[in-house]
C-alpha positions as CSV (number, residue, x, y, z in Angstrom):
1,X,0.0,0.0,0.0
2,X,2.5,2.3,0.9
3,X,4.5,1.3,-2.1
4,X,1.5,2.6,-4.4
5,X,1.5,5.9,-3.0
6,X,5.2,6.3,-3.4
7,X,4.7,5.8,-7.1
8,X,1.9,8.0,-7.1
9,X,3.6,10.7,-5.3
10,X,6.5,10.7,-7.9
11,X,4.7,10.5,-11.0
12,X,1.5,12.6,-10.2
13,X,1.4,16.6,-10.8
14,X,-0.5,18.6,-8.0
15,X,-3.7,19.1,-10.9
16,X,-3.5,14.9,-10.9
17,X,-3.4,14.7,-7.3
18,X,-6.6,17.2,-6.9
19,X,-8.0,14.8,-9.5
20,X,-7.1,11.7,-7.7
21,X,-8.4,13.4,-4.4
22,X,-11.7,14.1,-5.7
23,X,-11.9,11.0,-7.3
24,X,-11.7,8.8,-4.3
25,X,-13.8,11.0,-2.1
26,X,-16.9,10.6,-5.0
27,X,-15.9,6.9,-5.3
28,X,-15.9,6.5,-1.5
29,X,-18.6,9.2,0.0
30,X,-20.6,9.8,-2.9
31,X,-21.5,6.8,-4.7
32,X,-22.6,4.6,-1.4
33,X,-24.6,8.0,-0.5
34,X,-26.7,7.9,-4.5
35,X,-26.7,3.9,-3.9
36,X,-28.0,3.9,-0.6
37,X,-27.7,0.5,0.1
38,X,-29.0,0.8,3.9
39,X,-31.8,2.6,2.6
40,X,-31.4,5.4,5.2
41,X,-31.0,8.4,3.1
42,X,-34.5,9.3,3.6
43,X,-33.5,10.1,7.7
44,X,-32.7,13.9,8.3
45,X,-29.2,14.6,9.7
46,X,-26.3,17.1,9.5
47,X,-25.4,17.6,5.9
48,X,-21.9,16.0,5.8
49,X,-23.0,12.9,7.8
50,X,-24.6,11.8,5.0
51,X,-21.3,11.4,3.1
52,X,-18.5,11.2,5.7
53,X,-18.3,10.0,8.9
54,X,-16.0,12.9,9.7
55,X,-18.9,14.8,11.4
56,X,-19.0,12.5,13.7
57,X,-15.5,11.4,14.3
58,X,-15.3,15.7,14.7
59,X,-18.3,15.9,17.1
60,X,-17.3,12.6,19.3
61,X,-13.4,14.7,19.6
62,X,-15.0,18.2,20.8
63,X,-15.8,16.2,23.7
64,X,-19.8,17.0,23.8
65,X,-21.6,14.4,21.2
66,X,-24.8,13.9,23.1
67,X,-25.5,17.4,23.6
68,X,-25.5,18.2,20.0
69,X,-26.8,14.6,18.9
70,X,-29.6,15.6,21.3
71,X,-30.0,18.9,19.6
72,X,-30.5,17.4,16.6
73,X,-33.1,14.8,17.6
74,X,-35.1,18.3,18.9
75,X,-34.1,20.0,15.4
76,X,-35.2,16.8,13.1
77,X,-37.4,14.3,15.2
78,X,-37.0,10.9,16.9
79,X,-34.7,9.8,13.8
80,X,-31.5,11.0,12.9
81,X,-28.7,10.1,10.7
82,X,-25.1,10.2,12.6
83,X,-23.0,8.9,10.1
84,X,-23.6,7.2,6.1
85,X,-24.6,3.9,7.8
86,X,-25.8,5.0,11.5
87,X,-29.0,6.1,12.9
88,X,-29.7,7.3,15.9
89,X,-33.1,6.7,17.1
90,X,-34.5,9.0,20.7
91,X,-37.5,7.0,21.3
92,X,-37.6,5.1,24.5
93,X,-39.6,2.0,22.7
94,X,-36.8,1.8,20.5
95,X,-34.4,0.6,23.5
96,X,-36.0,-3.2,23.6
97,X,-35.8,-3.7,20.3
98,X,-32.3,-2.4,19.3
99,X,-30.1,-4.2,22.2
100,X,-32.8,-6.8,22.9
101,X,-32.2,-10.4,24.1
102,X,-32.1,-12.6,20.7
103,X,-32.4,-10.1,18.5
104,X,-29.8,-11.0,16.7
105,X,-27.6,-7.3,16.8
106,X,-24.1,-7.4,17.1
107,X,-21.9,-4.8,18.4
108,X,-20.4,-2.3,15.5
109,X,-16.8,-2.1,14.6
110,X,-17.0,0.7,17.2
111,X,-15.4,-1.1,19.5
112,X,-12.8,-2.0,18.3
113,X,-11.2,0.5,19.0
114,X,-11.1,-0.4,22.9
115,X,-9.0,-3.6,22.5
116,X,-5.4,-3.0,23.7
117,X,-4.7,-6.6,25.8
118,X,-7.1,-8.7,24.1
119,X,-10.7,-8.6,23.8
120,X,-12.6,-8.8,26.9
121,X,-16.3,-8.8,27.7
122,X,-16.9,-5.1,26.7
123,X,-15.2,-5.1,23.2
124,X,-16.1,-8.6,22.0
125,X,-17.7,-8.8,19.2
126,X,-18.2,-12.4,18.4
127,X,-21.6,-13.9,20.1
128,X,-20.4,-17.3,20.8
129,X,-17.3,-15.5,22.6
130,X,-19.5,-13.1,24.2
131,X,-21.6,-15.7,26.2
132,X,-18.6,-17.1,27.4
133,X,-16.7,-14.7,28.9
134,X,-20.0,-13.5,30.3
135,X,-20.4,-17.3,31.7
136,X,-17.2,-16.7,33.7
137,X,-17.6,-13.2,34.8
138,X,-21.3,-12.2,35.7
139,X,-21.5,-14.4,38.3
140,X,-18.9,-12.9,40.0
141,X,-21.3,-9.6,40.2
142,X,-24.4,-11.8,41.3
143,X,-25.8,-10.1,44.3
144,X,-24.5,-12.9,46.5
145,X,-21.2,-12.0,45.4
146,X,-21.9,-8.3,45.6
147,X,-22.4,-8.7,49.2
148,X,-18.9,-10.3,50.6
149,X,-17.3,-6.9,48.9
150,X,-19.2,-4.7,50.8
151,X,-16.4,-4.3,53.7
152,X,-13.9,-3.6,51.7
153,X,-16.3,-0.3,50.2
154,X,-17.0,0.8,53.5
155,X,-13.0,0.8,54.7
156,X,-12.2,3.3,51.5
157,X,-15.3,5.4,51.9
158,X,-14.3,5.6,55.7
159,X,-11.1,6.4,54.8
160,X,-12.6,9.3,52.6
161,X,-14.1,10.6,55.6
162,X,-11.5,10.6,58.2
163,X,-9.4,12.6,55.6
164,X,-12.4,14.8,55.0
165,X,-12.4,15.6,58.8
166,X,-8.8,16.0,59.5
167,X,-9.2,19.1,56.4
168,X,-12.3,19.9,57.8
169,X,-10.4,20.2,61.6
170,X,-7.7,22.3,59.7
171,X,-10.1,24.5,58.1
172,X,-12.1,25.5,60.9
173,X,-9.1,27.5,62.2
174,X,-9.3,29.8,59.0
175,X,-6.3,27.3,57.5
176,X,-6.1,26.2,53.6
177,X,-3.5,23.8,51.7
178,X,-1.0,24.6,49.2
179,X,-2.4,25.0,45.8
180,X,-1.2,21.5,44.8
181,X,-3.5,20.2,47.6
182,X,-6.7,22.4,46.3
183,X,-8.4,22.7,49.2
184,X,-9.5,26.0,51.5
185,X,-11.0,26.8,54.5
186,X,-12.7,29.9,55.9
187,X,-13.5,29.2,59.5
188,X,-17.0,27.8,58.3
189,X,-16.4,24.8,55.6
190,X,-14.0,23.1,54.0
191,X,-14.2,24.0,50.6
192,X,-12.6,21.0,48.1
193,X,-13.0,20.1,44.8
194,X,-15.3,16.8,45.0
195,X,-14.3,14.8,41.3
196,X,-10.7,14.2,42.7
197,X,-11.4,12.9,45.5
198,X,-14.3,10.8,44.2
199,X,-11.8,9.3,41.6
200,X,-9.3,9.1,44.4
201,X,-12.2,6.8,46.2
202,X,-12.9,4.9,43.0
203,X,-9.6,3.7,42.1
204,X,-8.7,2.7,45.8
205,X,-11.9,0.1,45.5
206,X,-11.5,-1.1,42.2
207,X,-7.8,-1.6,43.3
208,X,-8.5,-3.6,46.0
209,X,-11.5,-5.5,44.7
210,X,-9.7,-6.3,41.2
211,X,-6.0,-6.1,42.3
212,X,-6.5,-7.2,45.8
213,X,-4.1,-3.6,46.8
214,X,-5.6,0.0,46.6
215,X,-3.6,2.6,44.9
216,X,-3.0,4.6,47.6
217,X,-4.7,7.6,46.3
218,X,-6.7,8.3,49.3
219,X,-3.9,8.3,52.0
220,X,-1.8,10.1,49.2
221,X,-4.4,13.0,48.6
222,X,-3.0,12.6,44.6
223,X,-3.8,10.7,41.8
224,X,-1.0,8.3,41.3
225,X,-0.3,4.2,40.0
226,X,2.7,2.1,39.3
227,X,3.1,0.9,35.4
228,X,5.8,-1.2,33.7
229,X,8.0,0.7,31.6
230,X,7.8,-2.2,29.2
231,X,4.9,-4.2,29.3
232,X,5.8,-7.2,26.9
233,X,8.5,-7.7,29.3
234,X,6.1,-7.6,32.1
235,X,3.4,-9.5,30.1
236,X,5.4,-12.8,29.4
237,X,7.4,-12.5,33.2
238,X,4.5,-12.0,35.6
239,X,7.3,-11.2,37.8
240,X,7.9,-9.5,41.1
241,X,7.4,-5.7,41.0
242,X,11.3,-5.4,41.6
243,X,11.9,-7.8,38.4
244,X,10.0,-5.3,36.0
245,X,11.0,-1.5,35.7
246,X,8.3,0.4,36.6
247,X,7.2,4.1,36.7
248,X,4.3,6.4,38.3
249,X,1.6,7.9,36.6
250,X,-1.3,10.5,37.0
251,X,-3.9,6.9,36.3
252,X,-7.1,8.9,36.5
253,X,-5.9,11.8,33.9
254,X,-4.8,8.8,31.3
255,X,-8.2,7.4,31.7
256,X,-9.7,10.5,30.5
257,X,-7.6,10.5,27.6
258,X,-7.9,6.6,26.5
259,X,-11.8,7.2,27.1
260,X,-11.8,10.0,24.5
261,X,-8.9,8.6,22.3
262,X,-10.9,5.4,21.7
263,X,-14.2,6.9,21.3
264,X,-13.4,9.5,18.5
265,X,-11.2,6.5,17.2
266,X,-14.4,4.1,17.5
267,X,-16.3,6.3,15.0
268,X,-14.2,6.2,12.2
269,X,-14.1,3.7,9.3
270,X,-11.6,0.6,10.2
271,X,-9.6,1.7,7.0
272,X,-8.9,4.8,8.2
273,X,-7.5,4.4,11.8
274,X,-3.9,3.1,10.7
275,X,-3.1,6.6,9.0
276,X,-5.2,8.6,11.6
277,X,-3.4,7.1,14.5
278,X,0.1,8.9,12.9
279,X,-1.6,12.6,14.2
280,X,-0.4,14.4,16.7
281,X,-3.2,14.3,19.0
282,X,-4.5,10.4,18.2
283,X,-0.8,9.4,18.8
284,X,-0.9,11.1,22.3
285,X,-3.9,9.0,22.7
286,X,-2.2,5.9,22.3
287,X,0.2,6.4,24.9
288,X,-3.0,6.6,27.3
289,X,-4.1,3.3,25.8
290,X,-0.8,1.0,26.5
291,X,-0.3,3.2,30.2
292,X,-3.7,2.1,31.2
293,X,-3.2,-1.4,29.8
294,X,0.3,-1.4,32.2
295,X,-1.7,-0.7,35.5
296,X,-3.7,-4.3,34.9
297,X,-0.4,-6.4,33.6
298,X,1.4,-4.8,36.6
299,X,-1.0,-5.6,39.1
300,X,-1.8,-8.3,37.8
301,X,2.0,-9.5,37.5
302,X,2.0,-8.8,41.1
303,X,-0.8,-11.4,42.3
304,X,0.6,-14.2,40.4
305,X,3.9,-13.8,41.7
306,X,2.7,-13.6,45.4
307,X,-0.7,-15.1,45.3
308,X,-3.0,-14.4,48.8
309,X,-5.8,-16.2,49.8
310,X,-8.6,-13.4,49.7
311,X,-12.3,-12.8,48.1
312,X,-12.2,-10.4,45.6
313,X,-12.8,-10.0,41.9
314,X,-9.5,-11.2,40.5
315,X,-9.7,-14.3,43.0
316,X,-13.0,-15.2,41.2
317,X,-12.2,-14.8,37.7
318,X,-9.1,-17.0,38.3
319,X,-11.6,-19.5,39.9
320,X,-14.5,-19.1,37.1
321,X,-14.9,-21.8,34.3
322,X,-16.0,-21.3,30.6
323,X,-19.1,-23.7,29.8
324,X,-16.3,-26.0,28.3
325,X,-14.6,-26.2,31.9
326,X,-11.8,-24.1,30.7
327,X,-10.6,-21.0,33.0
328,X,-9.2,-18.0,31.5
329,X,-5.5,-17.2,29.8
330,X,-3.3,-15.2,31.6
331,X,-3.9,-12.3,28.5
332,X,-7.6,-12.6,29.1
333,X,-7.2,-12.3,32.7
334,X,-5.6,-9.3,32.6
335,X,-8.0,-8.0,29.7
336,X,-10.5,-8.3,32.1
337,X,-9.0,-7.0,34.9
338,X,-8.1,-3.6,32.7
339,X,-11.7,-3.8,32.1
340,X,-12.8,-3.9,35.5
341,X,-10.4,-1.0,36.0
342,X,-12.1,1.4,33.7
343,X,-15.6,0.5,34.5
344,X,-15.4,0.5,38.3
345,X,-13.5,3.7,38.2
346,X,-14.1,6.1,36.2
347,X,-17.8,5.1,36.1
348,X,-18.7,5.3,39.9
349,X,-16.8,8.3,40.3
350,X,-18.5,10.6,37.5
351,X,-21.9,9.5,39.1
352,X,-20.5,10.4,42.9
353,X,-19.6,13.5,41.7
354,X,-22.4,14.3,39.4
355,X,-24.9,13.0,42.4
356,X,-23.1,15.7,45.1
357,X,-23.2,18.0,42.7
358,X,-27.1,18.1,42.7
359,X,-27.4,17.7,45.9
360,X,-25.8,21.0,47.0
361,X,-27.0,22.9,44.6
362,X,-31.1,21.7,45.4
363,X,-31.3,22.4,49.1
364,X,-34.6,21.0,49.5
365,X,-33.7,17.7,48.3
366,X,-30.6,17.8,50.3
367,X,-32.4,18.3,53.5
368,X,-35.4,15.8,52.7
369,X,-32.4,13.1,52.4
370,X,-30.9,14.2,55.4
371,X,-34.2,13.6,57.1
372,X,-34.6,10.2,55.4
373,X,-30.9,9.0,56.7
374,X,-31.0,10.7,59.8
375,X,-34.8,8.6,60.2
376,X,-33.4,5.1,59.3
377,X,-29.7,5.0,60.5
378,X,-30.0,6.5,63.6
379,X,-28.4,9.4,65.2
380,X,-24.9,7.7,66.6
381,X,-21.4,9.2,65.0
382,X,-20.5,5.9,62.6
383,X,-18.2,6.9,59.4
384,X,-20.0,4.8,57.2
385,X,-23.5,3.4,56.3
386,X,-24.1,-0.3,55.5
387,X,-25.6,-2.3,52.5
388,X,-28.2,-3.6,54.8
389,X,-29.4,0.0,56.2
390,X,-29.3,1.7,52.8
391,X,-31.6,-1.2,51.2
392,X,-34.6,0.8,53.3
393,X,-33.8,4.1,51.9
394,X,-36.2,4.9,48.8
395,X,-35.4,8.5,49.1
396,X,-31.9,7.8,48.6
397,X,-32.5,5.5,45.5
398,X,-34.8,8.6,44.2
399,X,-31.4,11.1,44.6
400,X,-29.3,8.5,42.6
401,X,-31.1,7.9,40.1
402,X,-32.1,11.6,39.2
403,X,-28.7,12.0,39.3
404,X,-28.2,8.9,37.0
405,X,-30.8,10.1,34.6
406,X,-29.5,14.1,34.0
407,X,-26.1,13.0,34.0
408,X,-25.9,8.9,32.8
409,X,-21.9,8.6,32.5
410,X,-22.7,6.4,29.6
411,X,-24.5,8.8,27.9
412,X,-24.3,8.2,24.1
413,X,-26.4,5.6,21.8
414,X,-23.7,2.6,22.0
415,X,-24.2,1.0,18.2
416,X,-25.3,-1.8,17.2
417,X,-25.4,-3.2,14.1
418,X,-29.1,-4.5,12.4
419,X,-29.0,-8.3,12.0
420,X,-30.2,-10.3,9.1
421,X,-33.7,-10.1,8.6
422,X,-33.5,-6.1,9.5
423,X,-35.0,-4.4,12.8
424,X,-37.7,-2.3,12.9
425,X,-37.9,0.4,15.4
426,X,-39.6,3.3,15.9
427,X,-42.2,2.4,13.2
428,X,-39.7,1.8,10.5
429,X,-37.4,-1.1,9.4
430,X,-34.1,-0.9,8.9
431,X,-32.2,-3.1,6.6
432,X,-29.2,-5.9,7.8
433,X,-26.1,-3.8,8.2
434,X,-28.1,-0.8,9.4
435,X,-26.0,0.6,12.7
436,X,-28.7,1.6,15.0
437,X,-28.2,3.4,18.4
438,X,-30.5,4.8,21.1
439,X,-28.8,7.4,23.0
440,X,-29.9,7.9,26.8
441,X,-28.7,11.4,27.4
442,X,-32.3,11.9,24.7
443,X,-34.2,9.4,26.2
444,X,-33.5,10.5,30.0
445,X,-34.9,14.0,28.6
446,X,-38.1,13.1,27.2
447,X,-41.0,15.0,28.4
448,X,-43.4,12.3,27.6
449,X,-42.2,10.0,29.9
450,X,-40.2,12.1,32.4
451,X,-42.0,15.5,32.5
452,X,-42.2,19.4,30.9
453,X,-39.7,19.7,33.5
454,X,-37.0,17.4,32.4
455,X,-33.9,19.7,32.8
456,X,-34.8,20.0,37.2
457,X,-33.3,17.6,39.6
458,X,-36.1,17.0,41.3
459,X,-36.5,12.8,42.7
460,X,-39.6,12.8,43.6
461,X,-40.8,12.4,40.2
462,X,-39.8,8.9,41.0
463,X,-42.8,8.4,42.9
464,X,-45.2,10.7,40.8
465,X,-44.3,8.8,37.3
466,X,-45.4,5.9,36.0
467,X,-43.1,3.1,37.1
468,X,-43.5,1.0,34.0
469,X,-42.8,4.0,31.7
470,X,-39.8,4.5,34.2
471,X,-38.5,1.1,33.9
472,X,-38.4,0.8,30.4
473,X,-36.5,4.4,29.6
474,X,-34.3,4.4,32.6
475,X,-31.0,3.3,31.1
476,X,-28.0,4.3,33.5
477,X,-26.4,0.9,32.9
478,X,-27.8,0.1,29.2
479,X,-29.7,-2.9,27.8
480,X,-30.3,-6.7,27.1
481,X,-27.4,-9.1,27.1
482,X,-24.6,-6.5,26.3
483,X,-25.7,-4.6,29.4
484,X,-23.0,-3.8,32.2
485,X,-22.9,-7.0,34.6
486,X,-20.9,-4.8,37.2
487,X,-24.0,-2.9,37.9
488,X,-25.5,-4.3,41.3
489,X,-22.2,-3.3,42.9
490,X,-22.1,0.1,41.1
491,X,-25.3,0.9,42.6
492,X,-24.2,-0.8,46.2
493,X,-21.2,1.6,46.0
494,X,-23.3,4.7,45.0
495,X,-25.7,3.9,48.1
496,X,-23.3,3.7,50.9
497,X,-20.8,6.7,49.4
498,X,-23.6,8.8,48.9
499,X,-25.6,8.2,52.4
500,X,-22.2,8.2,54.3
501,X,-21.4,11.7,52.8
502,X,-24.8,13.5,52.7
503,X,-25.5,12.0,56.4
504,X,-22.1,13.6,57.8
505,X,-21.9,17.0,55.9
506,X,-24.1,19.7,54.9
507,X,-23.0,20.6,51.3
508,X,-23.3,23.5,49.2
509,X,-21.9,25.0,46.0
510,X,-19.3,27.6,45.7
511,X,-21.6,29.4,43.1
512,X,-25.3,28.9,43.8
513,X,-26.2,29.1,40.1
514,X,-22.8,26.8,38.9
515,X,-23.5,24.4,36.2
516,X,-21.7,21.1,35.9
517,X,-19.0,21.3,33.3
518,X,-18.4,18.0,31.8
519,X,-16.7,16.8,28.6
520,X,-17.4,13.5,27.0
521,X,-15.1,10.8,25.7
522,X,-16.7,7.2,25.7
523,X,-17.9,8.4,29.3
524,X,-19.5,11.8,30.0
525,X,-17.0,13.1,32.5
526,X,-17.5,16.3,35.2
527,X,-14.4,18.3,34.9
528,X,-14.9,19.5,38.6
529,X,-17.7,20.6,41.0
530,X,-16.2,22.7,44.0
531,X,-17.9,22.3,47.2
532,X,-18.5,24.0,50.6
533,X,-18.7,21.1,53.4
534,X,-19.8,21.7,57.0
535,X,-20.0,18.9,59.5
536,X,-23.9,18.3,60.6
537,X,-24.6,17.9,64.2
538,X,-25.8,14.5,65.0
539,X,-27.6,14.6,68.2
């Protein structure tokens, strides 16, 4: 290939070249555009999404794709065209039939652009291999399982706490920290920045539930984790730490850049991602990608060479057996365990954030909450709740899952791809091929099923709406047999966090009228939410 454009280079003028250029964008955008062969030219969309899926790969980079794939869906209707062979489709029917059980729809090539390792349960494509990496890991997320790591979530998010209240001590005498530490005080609250130390909190229990070892970023107040400076080496060793070279890096700032990397990546066609990866920014990008990949080969590395007898995730995926009998490889081990990573982190810590966010900035909501947990769990002075108190706590469930719904870290329509036979949703077929997506960040917002008043945090619409409509829009954790199987310990996490927080501290924003700031890469990310605390008087 490269040998053909050498030639072409050297024998073609710059009038051939414009020629040649013009040629292959016709050939390429064009023609499939006139032939239509997914019969979908009929959908409205942004003018150069019918031709290139440049818009898209444009929009996904900017860091903000559901707020202008939303705008569209008000600007056009339910059914949009994203790209020359995607669809997006913002009707909340549409979720059961586009990532239903047996309907046949495969993930899109989308994905893979999130392989590094190997494929694990997120990226995998194939069906057959799909249900049986599934086989071996959902069960370690059954709510029996879910249960036994419930102390090791209430030692981080007590650990959150007690450093909480040592600032909040300091503060109270009119004392801040440097700026590296980002934290103030005035003699009233602590004021903090809340998205650090939720993804310090996040990391620490994914590194101990996956790893069986936090990562320290707690007790470190800074966002920090140990990589191989050579992960082949690492990868065939699985030696001590002091056998591989390693070196420390900002973990939670390099998942923010493999998230976005991968998912402006993910929407471009296969053929172009070898040249596209050669750009500046894209090759920053996959630096992010083998970094991240390091922190699961070294921890990993780590546990085989000294293993410990413990219950925790990596513990049960070495002990979980494919229908066949047959446990995982050492390379899909550590797949999964980079995939555990990412989805345990990044994920509960957006949502923390995201859910104290609107909590301080609607005051009545706080205080009805505060009643709730003050009602059920008693008055005494204990850091932290428990999964069996906050299974009584409907209020609580109400907050979350307001939060969920205004700000769903997984907020874009994840594509699928129409299988044969076609799909028809939303009153009209689509064609085998056809890449279909529903995004959530629409759905969450439409007044039909939510409200007039879909843009308010407000969680007692839980409890005024109808529960089935509810049911089958809510879609925090998505849908059918591609959904995330992590999500009953998600939602255990985000119950104790959020009830051990909200029932120790009074909360409210710097700015009364602050929005949330968030850019999206595969997950819509807060980029900070500053925060006044002030310990509450439990009598």
């Amino acid at each position: 290939m490269l040998g053909i454009f050498s030639l072409l280079y050297q024998n073609l003028n710059p009038t051939s070249w414009i020629s040649l250029i013009l040629g292959v964008f016709v050939l390429v955008h064009v023609i499939p555009y006139l032939f239509d062969p997914h019969s979908i030219r009929r959908h409205p969309g942004p003018f150069l999404a019918k031709f290139s899926d440049l818009w898209l790969g444009w929009v996904s980079k900017n860091g903000h794709r559901s707020e202008v794939v939303h705008e569209i869906h008000k600007k056009y209707g339910p059914i949009v065209r994203l790209a020359p062979n995607h669809v997006s489709i913002a009707e909340p029917d549409a979720l059961n039939v586009v990532y239903a059980h047996g309907n046949g729809a495969l993930k899109s090539d989308f994905y893979d652009a999130f392989v590094s390792i190997a494929r694990g349960i997120f990226n995998t494509r194939d069906r057959g291999e799909h249900a049986r990496k599934r086989k071996i890991v959902s069960h370690i997320f059954s709510q029996k399982s879910v249960v036994e790591f419930e102390p090791q979530i209430r030692e981080y998010v007590a650990m959150l706490l007690r450093q909480w209240d040592r600032l909040y001590d300091l503060s109270q005498r009119g004392l801040s920290g440097s700026e590296g530490e980002g934290w103030k005080g005035d003699g009233d609250r602590l004021w903090l920045d809340c998205l650090p130390w939720a993804n310090y909190l996040a990391f620490d229990i994914v590194g101990d539930l996956a790893f069986g070892a936090p990562f320290g970023m707690i007790s470190a107040g800074r966002d920090l984790a140990v990589v191989p400076k050579n992960q082949e080496d690492a990868m065939k060793s699985y030696g001590t730490e002091a056998s591989v070279d390693v070196v420390e890096i900002p973990a939670v700032k390099i998942l923010n850049g493999r998230g976005e990397y991968s998912m402006s990546m993910g929407v471009l066609p296969p053929l172009w991602r070898p040249f596209v990866r050669h750009l500046p920014w894209y090759s920053k990008g996959q630096k992010d990608v083998k970094a991240l990949a390091g922190i699961a080969i070294m921890a990993v590395a780590k546990r085989f060479a000294s293993p410990v007898d413990r219950v925790d995730l990596l513990s049960k995926l070495q002990k979980g057996r494919d229908p066949n009998g047959n446990p995982l490889s050492r390379e899909e081990l550590t797949a999964e365990c980079l995939t555990l990573l990412i989805a345990g982190s990044d994920t509960t810590s957006n949502s923390t954030c995201a859910i104290l966010y609107y909590l301080a900035r609607t005051r009545r909501a706080q205080l009805e909450l505060q009643k709730e947990l003050d009602e059920q769990l008693g008055t005494e002075d204990e850091l932290t709740a428990t999964g069996q108190q906050v299974k009584r706590l409907p209020y609580l469930d109400a907050c979350i899952n307001e939060a969920l719904r205004l700000h769903s870290t997984s907020a874009l329509g994840l594509p699928r791809v129409a299988p044969e036979g076609g799909i028809t949703a939303a009153g009209q077929y689509f064609p085998p091929g056809t890449v279909l997506s529903v995004p959530s960040y629409s759905i969450h917002r439409d007044k039909e099923i939510w409200g007039d008043d879909v843009e308010d945090y407000r969680p007692e619409r839980w409890f005024e709406r109808n529960q089935a409509d509810i049911q089958k829009t809510f879609n925090p954790f998505s849908y059918g047999p591609r959904a995330c199987v992590g999500r009953n310990l998600a939602f255990l996490e985000l119950q104790i966090i959020v009830a051990s927080i909200m029932r120790r501290y009074d909360i409210v924003l710097e700015h009364p009228n602050q929005k949330l700031e968030t850019r999206e890469g595969f997950l819509r990310k807060p980029l900070g939410c500053i925060v006044g605390l002030k310990k509450r008087d439990l009598l």
